[in-house]
N, C-alpha and C positions, 0 to 999 in steps of 0.2 A: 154301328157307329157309337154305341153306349159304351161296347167294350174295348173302342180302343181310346175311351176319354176317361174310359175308368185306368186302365196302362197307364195312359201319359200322366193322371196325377200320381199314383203309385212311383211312377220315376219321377215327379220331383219331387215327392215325399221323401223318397230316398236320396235323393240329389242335394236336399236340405239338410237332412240328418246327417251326413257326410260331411259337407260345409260344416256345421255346429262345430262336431266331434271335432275335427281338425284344428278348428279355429279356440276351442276349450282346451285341448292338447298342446297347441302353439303356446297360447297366454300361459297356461300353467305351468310347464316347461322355464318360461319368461320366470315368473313369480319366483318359482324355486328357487333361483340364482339368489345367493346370498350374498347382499350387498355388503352387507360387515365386512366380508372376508375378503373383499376388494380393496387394494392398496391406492393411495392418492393418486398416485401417476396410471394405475389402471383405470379409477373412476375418470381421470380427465380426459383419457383418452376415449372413455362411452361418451362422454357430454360433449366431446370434440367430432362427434356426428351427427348433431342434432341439428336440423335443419336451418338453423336460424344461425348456428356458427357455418355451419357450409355457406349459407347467403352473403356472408360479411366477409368470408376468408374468399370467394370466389367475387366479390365486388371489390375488395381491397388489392387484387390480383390484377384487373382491367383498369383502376385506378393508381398503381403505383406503377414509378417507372423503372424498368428494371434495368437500366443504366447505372454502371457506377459511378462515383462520381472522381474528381483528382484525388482526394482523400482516400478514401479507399483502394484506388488503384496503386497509390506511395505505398499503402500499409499493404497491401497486397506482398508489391516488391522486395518490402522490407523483410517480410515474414510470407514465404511463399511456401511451409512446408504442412503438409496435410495434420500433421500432429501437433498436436497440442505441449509436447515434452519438447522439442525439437525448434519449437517455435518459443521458448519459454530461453533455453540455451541461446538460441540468440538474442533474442531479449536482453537478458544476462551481459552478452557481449556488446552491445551498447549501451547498455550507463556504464562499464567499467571501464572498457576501453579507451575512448574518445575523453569522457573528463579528466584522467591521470596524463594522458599524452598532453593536455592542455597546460598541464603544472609546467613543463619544460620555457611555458613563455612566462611564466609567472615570475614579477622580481620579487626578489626576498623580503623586502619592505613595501609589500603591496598594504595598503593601507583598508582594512578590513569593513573602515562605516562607509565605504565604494561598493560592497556587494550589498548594503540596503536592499536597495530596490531589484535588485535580481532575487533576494532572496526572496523580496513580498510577491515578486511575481511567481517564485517558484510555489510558494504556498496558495497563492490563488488555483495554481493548478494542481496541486494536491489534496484543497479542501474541494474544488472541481470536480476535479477526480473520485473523490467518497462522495460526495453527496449528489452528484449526477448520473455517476456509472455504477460506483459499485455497491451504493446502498439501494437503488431499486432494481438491481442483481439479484443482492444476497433475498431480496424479501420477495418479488416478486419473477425473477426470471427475465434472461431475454425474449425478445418474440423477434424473429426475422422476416427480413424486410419482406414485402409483398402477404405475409400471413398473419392469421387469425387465429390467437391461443387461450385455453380458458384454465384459469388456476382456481385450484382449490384453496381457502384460506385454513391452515391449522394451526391454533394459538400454540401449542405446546412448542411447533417446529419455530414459531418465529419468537418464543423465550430463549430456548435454545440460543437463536441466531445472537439476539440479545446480550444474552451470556457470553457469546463470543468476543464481540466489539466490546464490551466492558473488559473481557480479559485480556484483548489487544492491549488495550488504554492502561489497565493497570501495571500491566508488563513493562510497560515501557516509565508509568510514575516509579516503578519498584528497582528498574535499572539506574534510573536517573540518582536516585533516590542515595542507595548505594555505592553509586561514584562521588557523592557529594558528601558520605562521611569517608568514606575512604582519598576522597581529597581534602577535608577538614573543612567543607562548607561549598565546595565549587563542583556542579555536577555539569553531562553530555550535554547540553542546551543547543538551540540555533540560534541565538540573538547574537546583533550586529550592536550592540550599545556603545555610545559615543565614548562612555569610563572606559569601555574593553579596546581601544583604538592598537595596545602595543600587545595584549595576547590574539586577538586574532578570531571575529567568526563567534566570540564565544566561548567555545566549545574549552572548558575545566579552567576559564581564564581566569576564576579567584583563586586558584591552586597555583596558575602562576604569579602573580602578583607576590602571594605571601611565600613561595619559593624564593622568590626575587629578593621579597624583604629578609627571608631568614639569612640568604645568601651576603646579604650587605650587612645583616646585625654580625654574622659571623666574621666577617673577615676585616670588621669595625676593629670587633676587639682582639682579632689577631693583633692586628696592626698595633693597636695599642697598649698588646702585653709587648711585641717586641722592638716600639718606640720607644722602652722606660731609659733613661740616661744611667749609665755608670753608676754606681754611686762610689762618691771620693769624687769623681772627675768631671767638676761643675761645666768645663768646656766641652765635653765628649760630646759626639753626634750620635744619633740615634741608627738604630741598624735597619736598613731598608727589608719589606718585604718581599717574598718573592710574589710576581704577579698571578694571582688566584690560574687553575687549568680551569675553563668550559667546560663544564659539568652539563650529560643531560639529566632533565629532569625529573620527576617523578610521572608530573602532569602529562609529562608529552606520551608516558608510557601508556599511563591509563587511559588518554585520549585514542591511543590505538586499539587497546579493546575495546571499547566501546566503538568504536570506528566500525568495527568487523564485526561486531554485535550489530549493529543499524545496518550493515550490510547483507546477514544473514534475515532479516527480516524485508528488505527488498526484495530479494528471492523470491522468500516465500509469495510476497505479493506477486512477483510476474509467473509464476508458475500456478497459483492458484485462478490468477487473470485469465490467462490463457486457457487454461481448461473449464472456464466458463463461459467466454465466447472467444471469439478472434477479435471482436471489434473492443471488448473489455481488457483483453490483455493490448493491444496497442494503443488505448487512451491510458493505461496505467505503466505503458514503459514511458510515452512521452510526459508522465506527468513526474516520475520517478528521472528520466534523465535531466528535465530543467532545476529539479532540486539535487541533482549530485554536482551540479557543477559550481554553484556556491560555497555544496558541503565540503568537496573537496579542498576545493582553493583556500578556506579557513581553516581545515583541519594540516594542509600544508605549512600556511604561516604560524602556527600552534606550534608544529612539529620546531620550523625556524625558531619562535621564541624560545624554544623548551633546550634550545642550543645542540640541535642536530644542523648537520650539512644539508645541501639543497641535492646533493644526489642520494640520501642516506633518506632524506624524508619522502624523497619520490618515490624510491625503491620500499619503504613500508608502504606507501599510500597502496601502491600496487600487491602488498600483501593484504592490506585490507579489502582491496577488492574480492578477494578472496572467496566472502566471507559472503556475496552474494552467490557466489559458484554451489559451496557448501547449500545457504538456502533454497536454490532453485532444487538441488537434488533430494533435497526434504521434500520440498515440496512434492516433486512429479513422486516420488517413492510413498507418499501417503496418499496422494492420487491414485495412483497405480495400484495400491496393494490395500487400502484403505474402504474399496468395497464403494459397490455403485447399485443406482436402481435396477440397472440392467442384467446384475447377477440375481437380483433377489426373487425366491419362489412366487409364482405365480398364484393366485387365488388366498395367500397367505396374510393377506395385510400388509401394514406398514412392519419393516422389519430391522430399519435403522437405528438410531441411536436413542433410548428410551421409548419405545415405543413410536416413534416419528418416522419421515420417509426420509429424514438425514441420513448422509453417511461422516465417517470422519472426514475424510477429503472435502465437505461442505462447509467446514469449522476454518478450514484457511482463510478464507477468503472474508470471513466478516472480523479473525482475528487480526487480519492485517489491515484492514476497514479501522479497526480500533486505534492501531498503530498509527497511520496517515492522521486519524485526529488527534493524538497527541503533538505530533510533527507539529503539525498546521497548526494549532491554537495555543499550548502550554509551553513549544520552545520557539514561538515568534510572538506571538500579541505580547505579550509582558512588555518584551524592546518597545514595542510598534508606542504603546502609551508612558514611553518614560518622553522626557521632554526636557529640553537645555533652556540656557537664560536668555537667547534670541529667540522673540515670537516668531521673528517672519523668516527666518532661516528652519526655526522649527514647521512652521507653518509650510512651507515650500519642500516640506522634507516627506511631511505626511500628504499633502496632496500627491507627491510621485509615487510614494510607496501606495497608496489607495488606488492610486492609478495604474500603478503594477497590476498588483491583486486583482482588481477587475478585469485584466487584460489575459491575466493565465485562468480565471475562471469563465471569462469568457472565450475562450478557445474549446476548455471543455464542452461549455454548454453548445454552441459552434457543430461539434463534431457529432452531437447525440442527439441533437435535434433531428425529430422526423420531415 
């Protein structure tokens, strides 16, 4: 009896020692792993099984419903194709499409302080659009519907991002900038201002005015060299001019680069949208189509003052469209080829841009972040606080246009709402 109580501890001495050894070999095995050498998106992926995000990803999963909604199921329709290039392409094809075909109902003395308030509403939904969808994008990521996702915060990555949207914004001060000496003081703007009534939208309408004026100073003193009387023949009548030809302008030219410049940075937005979710690239086509339809219909009447034909400005307007086609394919070709987290070596770190888990294809999306805030606040607020000699016409003019703007910002907020 002693000797088999002496056995039995003998085997769980050994039985123990086995457990230890194992459980010392496991952990240590564990310990080895060099966490350095683990890249952002590997580490979130370890913390994305820690039991406490599994509790909240599988309670947010019983708790959400996984019904679409009408929303969704539009943007679905609209954009049915699995790719994100393919979905950007169409994109593409409605804001260029459907706004130029519009110009055909447009009269040629459409009166420009009438798109006010379409425009304040378009920029409701483009300042909407940055500061609802795609600046807590660019910094923090989508999370889809029904799940639970855990981000790592990296300062360096979100200077970076930083950098980005400053280099939008500047881009766009440094274009402006440059069409407004090269039009002697009048650059690309969006403002609807009550002075600007006979250029049109804004857009390079101090270059028209002083065209206009140099046009009348010159042909003053045609007239006037070839009014002078005889001389000897105090009776003699004066020689008639012949009547000036329609000249286009200068303005209306450079309104069209520029035109196909802001188009080509559309693009880049819908392409860079889309390949950061489905539901960002279809809040930022609709926020991009309510402001092409303003832009267009002023940049049309521009083209009218600038003394082109109404089939001659349609037919650029559609060249300008162009110039989103061009940007979309920037875009998906830096996407594409521009390197993602999914190529990069495993156990190696971050291997992105500087040291960070960016890649270039990550720099679209907050430069065009940048862009949309210029849009929205340095080519419309300026208009929004100029003010004429009527209070209460003034006054009734900015209650609709605030009431725009709340109305396109609130659709954004509307759509992103959980």
């Amino acid at each position: 009896m002693a000797t088999m109580r002496v056995r039995v501890a003998y085997i769980a001495l050994l039985a123990t020692f086995l457990l230890t050894t194992y459980a010392f070999t496991t952990d240590k095995s564990q310990v080895s792993i060099d966490v350095g050498s683990l890249s952002t998106s590997e580490l979130e992926q370890q913390l994305q099984k820690c039991p406490s995000v599994t509790s909240l990803e599988a309670h947010k999963a019983l708790s959400h419903s996984t019904e679409l909604s009408l929303l969704q199921r539009a943007f679905s329709a609209l954009f049915p194709f699995s790719s994100p290039m393919w979905n950007s392409f169409a994109a593409t094809a409605y804001i260029s499409g459907p706004p130029n075909f519009l110009l055909a109902l447009v009269p040629t003395n459409v009166d420009p302080s009438s798109l006010n308030v379409m425009v304040a509403f378009a920029v409701g939904g483009l300042l909407g659009d940055t500061l609802f969808h795609l600046l807590p994008e660019i910094f923090l990521g989508e999370v889809p519907q029904g799940e639970v996702r855990v981000r790592l915060v990296e300062p360096n990555k979100n200077l970076l991002l930083g950098v980005a949207i400053m280099v939008g914004f500047v881009t766009f001060v440094a274009m402006d900038k440059g069409l407004r000496i090269a039009t002697g003081g009048a650059g690309h703007s969006h403002d609807h201002s009550h002075a600007a009534k006979e250029i049109t939208n804004g857009h390079l309408g101090d270059a028209t005015i002083k065209a206009s004026a140099l046009d009348d100073a010159s042909n003053g003193s045609l007239r006037n060299r070839k009014e002078v009387s005889t001389p000897g023949k105090p009776g003699s009548t004066s020689v008639a001019a012949d009547p000036p030809k329609k000249e286009i302008k200068l303005s209306a030219y450079l309104n069209i680069i520029a035109d196909f410049t802001h188009n080509i940075t559309d693009g880049l937005a819908l392409s860079s949208s889309f390949y950061a979710s489905p539901t960002i690239g279809a809040t930022t086509t609709l926020a991009v189509f309510c402001h092409e339809i303003p832009h267009e219909v002023g940049d049309f009447a521009l083209l009218i003052q600038g003394g082109m034909s109404k089939k001659m400005a349609m037919a650029l307007q559609f060249v300008t469209a162009l110039g989103a086609v061009l940007g979309t394919c920037i875009g998906v070709a830096v996407q594409e080829l521009g390197g993602s987290a999914a190529t990069a070596v495993a156990g190696a770190g971050n291997q992105g841009i500087w040291g960070t888990s960016l890649s270039w294809g990550d720099m679209l999306l907050p430069f065009t972040a940048g862009t949309f805030l210029y849009v929205g606040t340095v080519g419309v607020i300026p208009e929004m606080l100029e003010t004429g000699p009527h209070k209460m016409k003034e006054l009734r003019s900015m209650a609709m246009q605030f009431a725009a703007m709340a109305a396109g910002a609130g659709i954004m907020l509307g759509i992103s709402w959980d």
